[in-house]
Legacy VTK file of the C-alpha trace (Angstrom):
# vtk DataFile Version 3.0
C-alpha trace
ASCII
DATASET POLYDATA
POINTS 303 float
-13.738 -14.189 34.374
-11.280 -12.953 31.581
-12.451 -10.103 28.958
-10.558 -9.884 25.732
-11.714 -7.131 23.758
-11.233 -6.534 19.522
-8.832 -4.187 20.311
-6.373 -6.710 22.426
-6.525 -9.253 19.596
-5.314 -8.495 15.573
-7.404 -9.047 12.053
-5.158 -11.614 11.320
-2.054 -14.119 13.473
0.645 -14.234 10.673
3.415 -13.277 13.113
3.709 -13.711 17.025
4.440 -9.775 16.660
1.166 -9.054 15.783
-0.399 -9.359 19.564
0.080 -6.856 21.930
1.536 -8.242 25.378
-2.083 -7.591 26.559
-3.694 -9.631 23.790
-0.619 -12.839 24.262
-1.470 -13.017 28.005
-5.132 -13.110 27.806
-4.506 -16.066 25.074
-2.540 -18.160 27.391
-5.175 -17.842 30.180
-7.558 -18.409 28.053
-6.303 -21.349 26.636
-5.508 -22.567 30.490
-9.563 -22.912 30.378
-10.053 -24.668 27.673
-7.036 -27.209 28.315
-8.935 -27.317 32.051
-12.474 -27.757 30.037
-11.652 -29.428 26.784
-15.339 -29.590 25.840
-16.580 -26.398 27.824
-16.901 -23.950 24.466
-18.642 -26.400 21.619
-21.157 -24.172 21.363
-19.203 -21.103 21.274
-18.719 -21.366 17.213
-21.109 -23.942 15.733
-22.614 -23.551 12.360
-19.101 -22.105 11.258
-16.263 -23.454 9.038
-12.398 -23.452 9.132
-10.828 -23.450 5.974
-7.454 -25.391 6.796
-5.281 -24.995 3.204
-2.059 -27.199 3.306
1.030 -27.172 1.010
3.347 -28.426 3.608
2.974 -32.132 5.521
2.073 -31.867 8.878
1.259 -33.611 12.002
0.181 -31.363 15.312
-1.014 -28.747 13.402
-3.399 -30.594 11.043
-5.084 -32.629 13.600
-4.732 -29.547 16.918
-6.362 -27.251 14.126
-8.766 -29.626 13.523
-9.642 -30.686 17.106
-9.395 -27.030 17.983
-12.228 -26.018 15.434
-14.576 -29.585 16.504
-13.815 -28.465 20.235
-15.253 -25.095 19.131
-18.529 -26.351 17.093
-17.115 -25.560 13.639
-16.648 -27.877 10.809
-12.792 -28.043 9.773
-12.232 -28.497 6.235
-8.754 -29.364 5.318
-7.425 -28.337 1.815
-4.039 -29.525 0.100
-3.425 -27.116 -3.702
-4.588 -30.458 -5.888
-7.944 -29.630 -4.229
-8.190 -26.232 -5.335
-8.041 -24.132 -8.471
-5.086 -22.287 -7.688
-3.448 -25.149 -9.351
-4.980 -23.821 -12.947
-3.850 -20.498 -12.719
-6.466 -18.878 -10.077
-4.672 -16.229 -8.113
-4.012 -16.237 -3.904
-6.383 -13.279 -3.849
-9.763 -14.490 -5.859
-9.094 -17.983 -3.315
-9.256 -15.722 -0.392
-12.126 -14.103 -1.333
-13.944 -16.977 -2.490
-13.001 -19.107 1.261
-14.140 -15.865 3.125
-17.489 -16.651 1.744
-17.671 -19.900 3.386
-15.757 -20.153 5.591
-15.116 -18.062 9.595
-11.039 -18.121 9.467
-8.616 -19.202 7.111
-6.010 -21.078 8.252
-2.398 -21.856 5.933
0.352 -23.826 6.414
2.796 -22.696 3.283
6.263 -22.164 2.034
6.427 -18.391 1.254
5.024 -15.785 3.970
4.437 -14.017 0.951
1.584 -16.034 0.197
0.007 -15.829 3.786
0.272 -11.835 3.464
-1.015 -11.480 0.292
-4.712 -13.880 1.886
-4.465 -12.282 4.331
-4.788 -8.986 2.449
-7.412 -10.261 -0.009
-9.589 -12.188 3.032
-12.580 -10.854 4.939
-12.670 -13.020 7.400
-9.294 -14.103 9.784
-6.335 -15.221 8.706
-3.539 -17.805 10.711
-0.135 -18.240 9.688
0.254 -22.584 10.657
3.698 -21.977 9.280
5.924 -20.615 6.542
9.593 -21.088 6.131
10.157 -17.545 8.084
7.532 -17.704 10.840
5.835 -20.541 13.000
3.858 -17.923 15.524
1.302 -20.953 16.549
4.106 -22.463 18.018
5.385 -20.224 20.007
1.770 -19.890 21.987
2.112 -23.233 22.716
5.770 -22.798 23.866
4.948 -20.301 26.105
1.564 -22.285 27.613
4.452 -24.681 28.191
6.876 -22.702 29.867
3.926 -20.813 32.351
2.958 -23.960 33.312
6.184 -25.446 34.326
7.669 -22.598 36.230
4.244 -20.851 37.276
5.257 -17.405 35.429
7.237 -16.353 32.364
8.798 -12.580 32.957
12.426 -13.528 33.872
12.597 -16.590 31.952
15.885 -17.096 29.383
15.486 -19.696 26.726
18.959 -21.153 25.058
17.834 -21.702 21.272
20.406 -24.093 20.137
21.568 -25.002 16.281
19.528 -23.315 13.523
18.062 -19.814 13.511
14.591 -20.861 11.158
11.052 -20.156 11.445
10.697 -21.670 15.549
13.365 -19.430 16.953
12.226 -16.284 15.326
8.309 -16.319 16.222
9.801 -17.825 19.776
11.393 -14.700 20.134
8.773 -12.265 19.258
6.772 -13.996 21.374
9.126 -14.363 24.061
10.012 -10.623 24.361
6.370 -9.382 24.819
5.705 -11.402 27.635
9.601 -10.967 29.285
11.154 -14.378 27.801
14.799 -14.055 27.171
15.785 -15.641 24.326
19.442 -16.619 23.385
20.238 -18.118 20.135
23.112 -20.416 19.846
23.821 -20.973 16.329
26.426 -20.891 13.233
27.922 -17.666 12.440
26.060 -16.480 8.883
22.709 -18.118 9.679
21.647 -15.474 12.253
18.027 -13.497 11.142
17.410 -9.995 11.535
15.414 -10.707 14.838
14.522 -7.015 16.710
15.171 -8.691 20.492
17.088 -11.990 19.337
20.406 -12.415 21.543
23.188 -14.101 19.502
26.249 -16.204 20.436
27.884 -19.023 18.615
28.732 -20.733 21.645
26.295 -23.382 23.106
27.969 -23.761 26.179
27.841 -19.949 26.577
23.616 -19.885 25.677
22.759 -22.158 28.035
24.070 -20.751 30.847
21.186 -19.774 33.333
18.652 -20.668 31.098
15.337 -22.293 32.084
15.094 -24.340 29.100
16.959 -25.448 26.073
15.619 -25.735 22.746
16.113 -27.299 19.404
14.659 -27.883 16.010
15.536 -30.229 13.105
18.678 -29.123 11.438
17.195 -29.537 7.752
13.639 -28.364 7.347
11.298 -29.330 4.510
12.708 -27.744 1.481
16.077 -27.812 2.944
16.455 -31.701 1.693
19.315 -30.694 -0.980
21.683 -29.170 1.810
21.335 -31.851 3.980
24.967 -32.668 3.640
26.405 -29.641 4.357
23.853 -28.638 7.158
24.539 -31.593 9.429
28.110 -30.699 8.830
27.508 -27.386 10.023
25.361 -27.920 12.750
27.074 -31.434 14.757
28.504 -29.106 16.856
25.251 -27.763 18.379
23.651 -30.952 19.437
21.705 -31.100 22.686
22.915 -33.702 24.766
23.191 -34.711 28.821
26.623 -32.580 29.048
25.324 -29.260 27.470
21.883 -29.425 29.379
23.338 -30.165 33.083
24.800 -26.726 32.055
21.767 -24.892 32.433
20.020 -24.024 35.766
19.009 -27.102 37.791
15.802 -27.142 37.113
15.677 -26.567 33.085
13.551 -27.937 30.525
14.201 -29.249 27.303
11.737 -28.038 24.817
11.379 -29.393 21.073
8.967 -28.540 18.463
8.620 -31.807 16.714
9.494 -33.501 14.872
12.256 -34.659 15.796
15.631 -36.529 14.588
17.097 -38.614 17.506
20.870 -38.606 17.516
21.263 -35.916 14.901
19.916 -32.236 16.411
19.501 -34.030 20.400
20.450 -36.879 22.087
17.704 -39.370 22.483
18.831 -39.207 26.484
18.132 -36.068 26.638
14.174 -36.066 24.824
12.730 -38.862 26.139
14.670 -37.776 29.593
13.104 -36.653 32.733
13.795 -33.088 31.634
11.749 -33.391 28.492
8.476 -31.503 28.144
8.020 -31.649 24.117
4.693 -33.705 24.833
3.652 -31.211 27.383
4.812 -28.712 24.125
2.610 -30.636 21.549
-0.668 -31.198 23.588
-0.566 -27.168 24.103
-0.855 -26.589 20.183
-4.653 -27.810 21.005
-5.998 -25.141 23.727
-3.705 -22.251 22.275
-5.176 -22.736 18.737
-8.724 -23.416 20.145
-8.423 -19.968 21.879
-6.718 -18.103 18.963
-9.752 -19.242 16.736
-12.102 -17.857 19.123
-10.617 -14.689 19.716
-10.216 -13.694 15.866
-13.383 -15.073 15.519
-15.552 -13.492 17.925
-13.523 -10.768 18.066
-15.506 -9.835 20.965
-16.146 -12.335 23.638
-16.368 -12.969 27.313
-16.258 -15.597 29.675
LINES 1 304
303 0 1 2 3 4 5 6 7 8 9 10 11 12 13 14 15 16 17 18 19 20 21 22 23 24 25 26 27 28 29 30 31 32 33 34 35 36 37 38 39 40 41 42 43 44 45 46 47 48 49 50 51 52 53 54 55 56 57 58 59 60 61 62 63 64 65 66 67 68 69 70 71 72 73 74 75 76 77 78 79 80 81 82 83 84 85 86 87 88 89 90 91 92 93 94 95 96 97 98 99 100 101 102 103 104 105 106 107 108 109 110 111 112 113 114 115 116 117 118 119 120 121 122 123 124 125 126 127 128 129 130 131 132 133 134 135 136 137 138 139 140 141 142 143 144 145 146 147 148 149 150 151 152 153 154 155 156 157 158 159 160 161 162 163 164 165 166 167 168 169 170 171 172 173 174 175 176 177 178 179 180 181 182 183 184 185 186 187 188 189 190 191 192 193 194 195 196 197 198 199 200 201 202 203 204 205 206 207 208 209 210 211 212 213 214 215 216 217 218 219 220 221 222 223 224 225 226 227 228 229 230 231 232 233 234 235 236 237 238 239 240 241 242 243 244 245 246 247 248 249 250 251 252 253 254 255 256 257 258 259 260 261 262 263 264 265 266 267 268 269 270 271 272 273 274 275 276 277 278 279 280 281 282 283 284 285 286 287 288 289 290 291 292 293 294 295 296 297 298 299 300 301 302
């Protein structure tokens, strides 16, 4: 039986700093459930809605957040800014109000975290950050499913973040160091973020060291496409291939958010290797989200 109280859980998920390590850990095994029962909780929200508004393209979260809210009963409607008003002038806050009155949770997928906050502020009901160009935080539940279910536990655990410091690496390592995930970020000197617990070296070779799994991400990220030039100049020295990962620990994983460029950020030896788990990494966005939706939205449940 796991109990996860209002109090364990925030109003809103717009950063993986917003859960206590009480409310992360009661996520994960609550998620381990619903991956175990994938249509054990239908009934849990049916009659609601989840408001899914998209500016950015997307693949895993689109259709996890909308299998997440069918696996849950509710109806998932998914918005792209041609749909709405906000296109003829109506402001971020009157759309938040107006989706709180129809739908449970609001879920956003942006550019700006600006414009997550400022729903978030405006919205009665839940908000969930899907992404913005400084914080992925639904990611980083599913990383961390991942990781628990590989090596059985996750205090102790280093992670060697290698090439670009973006949106992945930071809510991996706010995540990461609530739960006792070491997190060391291998990447260019002058692209570093203002990360409180983010370990920084400029190295590869010296990141991976020890470390359980190595990560990447796509060296130019949608709205990056005018750098591209310069980035993958920048950044060839920090792909992941078969020499840099037989320089972690024996038994390491290679983790990957998706999607991914073969041959550019990682060898295609190394993610469709025996090492790989960035399938393992995708089918996790499913139960994570499925419990995060719950547990804003009940605020109060039991099982």
């Amino acid at each position: 039986m796991t109990n996860l109280d209002a109090p364990a859980i925030p109003r809103h998920y717009l950063r993986a700093s917003d859960l206590t390590t009480e409310g992360l850990l009661a996520l994960l095994d609550l998620a381990e459930q619903m991956k175990a029962r994938p249509h054990g909780f239908v009934e849990a929200l049916r009659g609601d809605t989840l408001a899914c508004f998209f500016e950015k393209p997307s693949t895993r979260t689109r259709v996890s957040f909308a299998a997440a809210a069918e696996r849950l009963g509710m109806l998932p409607l998914v918005l792209r800014p041609d749909e709405l008003q906000l296109g003829r002038g109506e402001t971020l806050a009157d759309t938040a109000r107006t989706l709180s009155s129809y739908a449970a949770a609001i879920v956003l997928r942006t550019y700006a975290q600006d414009t997550v906050d400022e729903i978030a502020a405006a919205a009665t009901v839940p908000v969930v950050n899907a992404l913005t160009d400084q914080h992925h935080p639904c990611q980083a539940l599913a990383d961390l499913l991942t990781l628990r279910e590989r090596f059985g536990h996750l205090e102790g655990l280093r992670v060697a973040f290698v090439g670009d410091f973006n949106n992945v690496t930071t809510s991996l390592v706010e995540a990461g160091g609530l739960v006792g995930v070491e997190v060391v970020v291998a990447c260019p000197p002058g692209v570093e973020r203002r990360v409180e617990g983010a370990i920084v070296v400029h190295e590869p070779s010296e990141a991976v060291v020890g470390a359980h799994a190595v990560y990447t991400d796509v060296w130019v990220s949608m709205g990056d496409e005018d750098e591209r030039a310069a980035r993958m100049e920048l950044l060839a020295p920090y792909r992941v291939d078969e020499a840099l990962v037989t320089r972690a620990r024996p038994d390491a994983v290679f983790m990957h958010c998706l999607p991914a460029h073969r041959e550019e950020e990682v060898t295609g030896a190394v993610i469709d290797g025996p090492r790989s788990v960035v399938w393992q990494q995708a089918e996790n966005r499913l139960p994570t989200e499925e419990a995060l939706l719950l547990a804003l939205v009940a605020r109060r449940w039991e099982l």
